[in-house]
TINUPA-746488 format. One record per residue (C-alpha): residue in one letter; chain; x, y, z. Coordinates in steps of 0.02 Angstrom, whole numbers, m for minus. Example, Ala and Ser with C-alpha at 12.3 -4.5 7.8 and 13.67 -1.06 7.14 Angstrom:
BEGIN
ROVO  rest  kette      xx      yy      zz
ROVO     A      A     615    m225     390
ROVO     S      A     684     m53     357
% end
This chain:
BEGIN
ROVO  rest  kette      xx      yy      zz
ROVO     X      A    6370    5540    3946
ROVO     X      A    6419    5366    4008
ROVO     X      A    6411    5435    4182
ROVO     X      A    6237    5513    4159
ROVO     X      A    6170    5347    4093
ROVO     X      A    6241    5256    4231
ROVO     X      A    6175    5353    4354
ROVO     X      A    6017    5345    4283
ROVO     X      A    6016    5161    4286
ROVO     X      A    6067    5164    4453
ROVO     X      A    5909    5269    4509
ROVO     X      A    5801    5166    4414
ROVO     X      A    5856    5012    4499
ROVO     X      A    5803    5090    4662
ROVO     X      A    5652    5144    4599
ROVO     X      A    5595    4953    4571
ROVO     X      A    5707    4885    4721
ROVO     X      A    5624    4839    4889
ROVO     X      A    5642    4990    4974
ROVO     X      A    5541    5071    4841
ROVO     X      A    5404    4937    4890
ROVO     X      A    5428    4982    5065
ROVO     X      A    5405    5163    5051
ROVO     X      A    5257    5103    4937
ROVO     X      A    5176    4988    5071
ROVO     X      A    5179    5106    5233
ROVO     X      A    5115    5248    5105
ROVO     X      A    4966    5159    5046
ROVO     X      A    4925    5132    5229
ROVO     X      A    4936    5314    5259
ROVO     X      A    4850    5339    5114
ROVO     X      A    4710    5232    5185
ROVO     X      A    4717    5325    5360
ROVO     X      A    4740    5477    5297
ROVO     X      A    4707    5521    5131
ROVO     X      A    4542    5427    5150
ROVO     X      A    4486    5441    5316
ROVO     X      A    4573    5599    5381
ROVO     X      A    4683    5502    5514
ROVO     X      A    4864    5580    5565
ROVO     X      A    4958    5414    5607
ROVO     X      A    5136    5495    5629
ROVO     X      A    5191    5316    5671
ROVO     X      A    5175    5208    5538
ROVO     X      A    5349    5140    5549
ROVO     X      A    5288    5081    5729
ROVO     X      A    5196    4941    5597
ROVO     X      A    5332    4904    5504
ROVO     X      A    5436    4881    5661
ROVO     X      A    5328    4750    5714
ROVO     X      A    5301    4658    5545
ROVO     X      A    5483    4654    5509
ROVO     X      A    5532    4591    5682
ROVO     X      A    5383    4481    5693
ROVO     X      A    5443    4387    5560
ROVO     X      A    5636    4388    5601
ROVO     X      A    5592    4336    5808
ROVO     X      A    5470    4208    5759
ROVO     X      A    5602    4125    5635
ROVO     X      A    5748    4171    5727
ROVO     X      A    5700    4139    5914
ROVO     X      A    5561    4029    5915
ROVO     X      A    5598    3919    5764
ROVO     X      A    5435    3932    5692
ROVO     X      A    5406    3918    5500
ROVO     X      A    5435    4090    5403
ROVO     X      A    5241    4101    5349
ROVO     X      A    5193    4079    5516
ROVO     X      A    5289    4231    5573
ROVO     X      A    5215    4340    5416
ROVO     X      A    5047    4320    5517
ROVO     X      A    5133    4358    5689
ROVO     X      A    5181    4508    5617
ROVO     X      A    5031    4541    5528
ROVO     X      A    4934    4517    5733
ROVO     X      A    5048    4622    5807
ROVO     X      A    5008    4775    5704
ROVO     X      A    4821    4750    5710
ROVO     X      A    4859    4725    5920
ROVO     X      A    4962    4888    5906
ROVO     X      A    4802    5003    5803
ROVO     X      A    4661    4919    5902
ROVO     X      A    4779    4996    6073
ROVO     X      A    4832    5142    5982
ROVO     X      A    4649    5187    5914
ROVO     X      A    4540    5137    6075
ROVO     X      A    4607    5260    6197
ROVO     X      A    4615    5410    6050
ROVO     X      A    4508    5395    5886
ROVO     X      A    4367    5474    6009
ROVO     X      A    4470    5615    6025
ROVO     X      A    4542    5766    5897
ROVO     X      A    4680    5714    5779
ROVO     X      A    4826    5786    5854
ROVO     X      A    4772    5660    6003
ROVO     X      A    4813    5504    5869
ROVO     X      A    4960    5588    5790
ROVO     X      A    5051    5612    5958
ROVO     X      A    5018    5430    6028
ROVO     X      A    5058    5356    5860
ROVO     X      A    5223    5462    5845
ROVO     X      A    5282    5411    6040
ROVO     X      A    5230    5227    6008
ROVO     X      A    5334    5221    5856
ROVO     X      A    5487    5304    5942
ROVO     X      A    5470    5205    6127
ROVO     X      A    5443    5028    6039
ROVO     X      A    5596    5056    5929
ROVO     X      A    5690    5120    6098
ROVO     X      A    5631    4947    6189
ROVO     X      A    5683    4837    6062
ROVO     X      A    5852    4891    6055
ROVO     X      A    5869    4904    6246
ROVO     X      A    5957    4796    6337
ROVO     X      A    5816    4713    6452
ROVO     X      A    5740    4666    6250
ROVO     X      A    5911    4589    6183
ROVO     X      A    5878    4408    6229
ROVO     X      A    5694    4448    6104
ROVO     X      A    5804    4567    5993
ROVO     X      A    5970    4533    5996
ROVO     X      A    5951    4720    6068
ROVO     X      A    6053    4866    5939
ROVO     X      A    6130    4720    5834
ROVO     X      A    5986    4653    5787
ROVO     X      A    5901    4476    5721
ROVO     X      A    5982    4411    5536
ROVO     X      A    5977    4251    5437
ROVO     X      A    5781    4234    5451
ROVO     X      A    5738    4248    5258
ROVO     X      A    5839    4071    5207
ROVO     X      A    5666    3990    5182
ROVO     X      A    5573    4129    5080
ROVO     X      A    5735    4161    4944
ROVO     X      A    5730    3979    4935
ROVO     X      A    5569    3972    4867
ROVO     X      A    5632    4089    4724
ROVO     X      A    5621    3997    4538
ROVO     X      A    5780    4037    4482
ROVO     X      A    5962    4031    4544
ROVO     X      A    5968    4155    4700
ROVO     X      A    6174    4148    4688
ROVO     X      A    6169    4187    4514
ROVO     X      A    6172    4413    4441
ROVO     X      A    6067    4452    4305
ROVO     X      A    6098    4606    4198
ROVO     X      A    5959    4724    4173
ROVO     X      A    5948    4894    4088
ROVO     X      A    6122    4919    4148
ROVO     X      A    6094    4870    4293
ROVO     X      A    6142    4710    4404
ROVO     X      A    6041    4608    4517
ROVO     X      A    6064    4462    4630
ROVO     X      A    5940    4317    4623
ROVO     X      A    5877    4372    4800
ROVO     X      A    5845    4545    4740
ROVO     X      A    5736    4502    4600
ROVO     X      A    5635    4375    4692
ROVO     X      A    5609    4501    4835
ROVO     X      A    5574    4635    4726
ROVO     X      A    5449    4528    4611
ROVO     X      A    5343    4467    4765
ROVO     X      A    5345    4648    4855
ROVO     X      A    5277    4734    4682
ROVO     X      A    5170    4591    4683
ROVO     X      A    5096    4632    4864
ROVO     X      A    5090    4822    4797
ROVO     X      A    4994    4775    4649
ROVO     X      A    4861    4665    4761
ROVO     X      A    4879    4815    4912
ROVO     X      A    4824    4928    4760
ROVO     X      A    4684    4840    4703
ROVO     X      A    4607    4806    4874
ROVO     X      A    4612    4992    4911
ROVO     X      A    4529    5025    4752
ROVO     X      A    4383    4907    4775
ROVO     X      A    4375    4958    4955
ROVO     X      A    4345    5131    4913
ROVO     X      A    4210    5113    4778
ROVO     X      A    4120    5003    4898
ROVO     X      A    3987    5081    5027
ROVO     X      A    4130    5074    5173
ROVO     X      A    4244    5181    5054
ROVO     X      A    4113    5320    5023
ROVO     X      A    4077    5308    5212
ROVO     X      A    4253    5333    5234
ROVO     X      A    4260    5460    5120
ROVO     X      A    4122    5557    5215
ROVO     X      A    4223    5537    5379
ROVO     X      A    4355    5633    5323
ROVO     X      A    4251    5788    5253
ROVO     X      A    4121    5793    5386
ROVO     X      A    4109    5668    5536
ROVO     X      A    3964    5745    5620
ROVO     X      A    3856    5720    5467
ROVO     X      A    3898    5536    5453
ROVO     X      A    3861    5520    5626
ROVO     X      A    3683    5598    5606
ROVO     X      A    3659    5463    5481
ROVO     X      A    3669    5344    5622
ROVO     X      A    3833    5271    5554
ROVO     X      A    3960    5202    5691
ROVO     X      A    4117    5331    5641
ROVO     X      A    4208    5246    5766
ROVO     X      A    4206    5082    5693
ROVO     X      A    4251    5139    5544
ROVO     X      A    4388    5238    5588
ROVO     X      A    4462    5101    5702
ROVO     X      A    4464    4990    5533
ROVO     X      A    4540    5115    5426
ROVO     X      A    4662    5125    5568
ROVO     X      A    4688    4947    5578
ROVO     X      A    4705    4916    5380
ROVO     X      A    4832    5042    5356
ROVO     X      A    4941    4967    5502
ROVO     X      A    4909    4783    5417
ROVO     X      A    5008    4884    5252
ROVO     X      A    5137    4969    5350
ROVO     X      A    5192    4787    5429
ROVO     X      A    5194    4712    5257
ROVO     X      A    5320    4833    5224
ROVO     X      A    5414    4810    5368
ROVO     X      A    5420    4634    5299
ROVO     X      A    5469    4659    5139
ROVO     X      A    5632    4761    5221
ROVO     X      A    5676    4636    5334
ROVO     X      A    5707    4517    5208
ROVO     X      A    5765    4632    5093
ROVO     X      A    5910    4661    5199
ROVO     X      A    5902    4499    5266
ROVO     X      A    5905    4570    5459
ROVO     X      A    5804    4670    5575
ROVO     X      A    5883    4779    5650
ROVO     X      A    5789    4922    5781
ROVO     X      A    5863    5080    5720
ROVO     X      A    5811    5021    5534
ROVO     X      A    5655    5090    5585
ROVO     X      A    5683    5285    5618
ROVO     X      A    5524    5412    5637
ROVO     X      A    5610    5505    5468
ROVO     X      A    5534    5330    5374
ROVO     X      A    5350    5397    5425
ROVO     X      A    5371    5560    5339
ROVO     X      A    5473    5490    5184
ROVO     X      A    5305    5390    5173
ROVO     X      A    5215    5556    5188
ROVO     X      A    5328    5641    5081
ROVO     X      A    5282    5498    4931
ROVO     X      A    5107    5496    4961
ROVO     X      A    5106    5691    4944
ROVO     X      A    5217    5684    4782
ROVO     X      A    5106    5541    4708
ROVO     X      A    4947    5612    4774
ROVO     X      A    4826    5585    4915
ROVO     X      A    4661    5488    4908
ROVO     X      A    4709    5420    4739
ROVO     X      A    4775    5235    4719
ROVO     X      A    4902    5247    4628
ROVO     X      A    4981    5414    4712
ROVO     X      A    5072    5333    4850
ROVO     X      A    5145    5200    4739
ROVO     X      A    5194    5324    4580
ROVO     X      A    5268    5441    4737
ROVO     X      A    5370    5317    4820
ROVO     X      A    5450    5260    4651
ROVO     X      A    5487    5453    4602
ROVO     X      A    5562    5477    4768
ROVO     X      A    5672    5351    4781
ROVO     X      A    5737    5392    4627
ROVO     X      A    5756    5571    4650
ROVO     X      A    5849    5522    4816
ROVO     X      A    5967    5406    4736
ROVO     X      A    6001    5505    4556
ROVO     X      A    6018    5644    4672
ROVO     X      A    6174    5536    4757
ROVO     X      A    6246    5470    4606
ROVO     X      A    6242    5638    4517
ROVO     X      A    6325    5749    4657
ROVO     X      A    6456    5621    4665
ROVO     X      A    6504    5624    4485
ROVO     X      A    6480    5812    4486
ROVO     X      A    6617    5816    4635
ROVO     X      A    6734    5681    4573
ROVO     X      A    6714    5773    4390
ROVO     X      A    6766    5929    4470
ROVO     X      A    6621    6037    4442
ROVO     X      A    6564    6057    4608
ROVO     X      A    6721    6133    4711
ROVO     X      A    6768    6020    4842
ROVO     X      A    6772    6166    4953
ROVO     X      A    6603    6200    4935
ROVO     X      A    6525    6010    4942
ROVO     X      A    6621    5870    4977
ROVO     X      A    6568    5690    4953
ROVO     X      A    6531    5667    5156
ROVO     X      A    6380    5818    5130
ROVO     X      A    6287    5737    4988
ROVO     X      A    6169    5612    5082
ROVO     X      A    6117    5756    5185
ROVO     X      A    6126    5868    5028
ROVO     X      A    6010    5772    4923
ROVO     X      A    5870    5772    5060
ROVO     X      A    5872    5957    5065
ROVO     X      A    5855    5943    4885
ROVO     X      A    5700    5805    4902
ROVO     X      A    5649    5940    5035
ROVO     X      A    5646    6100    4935
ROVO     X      A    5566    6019    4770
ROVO     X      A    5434    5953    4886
ROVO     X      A    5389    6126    4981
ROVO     X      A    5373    6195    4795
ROVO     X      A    5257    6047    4739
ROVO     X      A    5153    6112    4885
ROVO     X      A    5153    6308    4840
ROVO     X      A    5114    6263    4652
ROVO     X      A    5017    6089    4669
ROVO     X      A    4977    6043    4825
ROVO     X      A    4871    5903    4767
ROVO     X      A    5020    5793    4702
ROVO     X      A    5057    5724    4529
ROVO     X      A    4896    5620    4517
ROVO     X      A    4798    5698    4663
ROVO     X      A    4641    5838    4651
ROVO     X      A    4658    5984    4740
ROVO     X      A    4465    5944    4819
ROVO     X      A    4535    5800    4901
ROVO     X      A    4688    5864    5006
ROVO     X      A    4564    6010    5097
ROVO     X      A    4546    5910    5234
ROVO     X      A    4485    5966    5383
ROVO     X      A    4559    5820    5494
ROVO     X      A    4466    5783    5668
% end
């Protein structure tokens, strides 16, 4: 029983920890791209590639103060959707997915290269950037605290406070925008673009912001990693992050504000109870070593995450929160 409550405290504390508010972040982008306006950005992560190192090159490399390299990053991803969307948001959907996917995967490829290292520090990566922002915490950053079983650094709880902080204000933005006239325009992108467009509304436009909003999330995220783990490294930032973003804005529901956020929490703590439980199962001697040994169970628990989400799809396909009207989208 001991073992079931610690492993529940476990998941719980990576249900509120920052990668929790990451997977939150790029999904509420998504959400805004594509729940909302019907957009398949398969490289989100390609945003939270550029916030994280914007931040850890600007501090790093060029000395600059830390909040001035939260708004490098945050120009760099609105550079990267106004390139990514000019060329292709004239174009079907499958067009956007397949330059947003090969963006993601060549940046990440140049910045760990070796002609990037004196930028990057190439495969190793940039670290110590995030002195100034724990510093600002208002308690002792050295110092664990204890909570529901659980312990946390000083660090943790000060990144975690401001990141749920950003989630919460993310959230609320998102819900104002969509109740405003550019949300229901949005909105009527997604379900019919040729009728907007009779209207004599610029879809365009409005697609290029959507674009460019969600990318502004997804680099907050990327910045809320990076000094997370205190470094910034190029292979952090994997493709498989994209669809874990996917897979929480599915589970939470699409086109609903609080689906992406609800999502990533329940995923990261399926993914991590998942972990802790096959472990104790193994160690405990309940699960044969012969059939699963402790090496299998991160890959294990991701078929798991994988199965449970294929059935959420056959029997509720709109997510936990989500309506079933909102996910038949016919995306352009």
């Amino acid at each position: 029983m001991a073992d079931l409550l610690n492993a529940l405290a476990v998941a719980g504390k990576s249900a509120l920890g920052f990668q929790a508010i990451f997977f939150a972040l790029l999904a509420i982008g998504i959400n805004v791209q594509f729940g909302y306006a019907g957009l398949l950005n398969f490289g989100q992560i390609a945003f939270a590639m550029l916030g994280g190192f914007g931040i850890a090159i600007s501090v790093s490399k060029w000395g600059i103060p830390f909040w001035a390299g939260v708004l490098v990053g945050l120009a760099a991803a609105v550079v990267l959707a106004l390139l990514l969307g000019l060329p292709t948001l004239r174009l079907r959907a499958d067009y956007l997915a397949i330059a947003t996917i090969a963006t993601a995967e060549g940046l990440r490829l140049l910045f760990r290269s070796v002609s990037a290292t004196p930028v990057t520090n190439g495969t190793r990566g940039l670290s110590g950037f995030n002195g100034d922002f724990i510093a600002l915490a208002p308690w002792n950053t050295s110092q664990r605290y204890s909570i529901l079983g659980t312990s946390w650094s000083g660090g943790e709880l000060w990144v975690a406070l401001v990141g749920w902080l950003l989630v919460i204000l993310g959230s609320l933005l998102v819900f104002a925008l969509m109740r405003s006239p550019w949300g229901r325009v949005l909105k009527s992108i997604r379900e019919d673009e040729d009728a907007v467009r009779s209207l004599g509304k610029n879809v365009y436009v409005y697609k290029m912001q959507a674009l460019v909003l969600g990318g502004v999330f997804g680099a907050l995220g990327g910045m809320v990693y990076a000094v997370g783990t205190g470094s910034a490294v190029p292979d952090q930032y994997q493709n498989a992050n994209t669809f874990l973003a996917y897979a929480a804005l599915i589970l939470g529901g699409a086109a609903r504000v609080l689906g992406p956020v609800i999502g990533a929490m329940i995923l990261l703590f399926i993914l991590q109870f998942a972990d802790t439980g096959l472990r104790l199962l193994i160690d405990n001697g309940v699960i044969p070593d012969d059939l699963l040994s402790s090496t299998d169970v991160a890959q294990i628990r991701f078929i798991l995450v994988g199965v449970g989400l294929m059935l959420l799809l056959i029997f509720r396909p709109q997510g936990i929160f989500g309506d079933r009207r909102e996910v038949m989208l016919d995306a352009r």
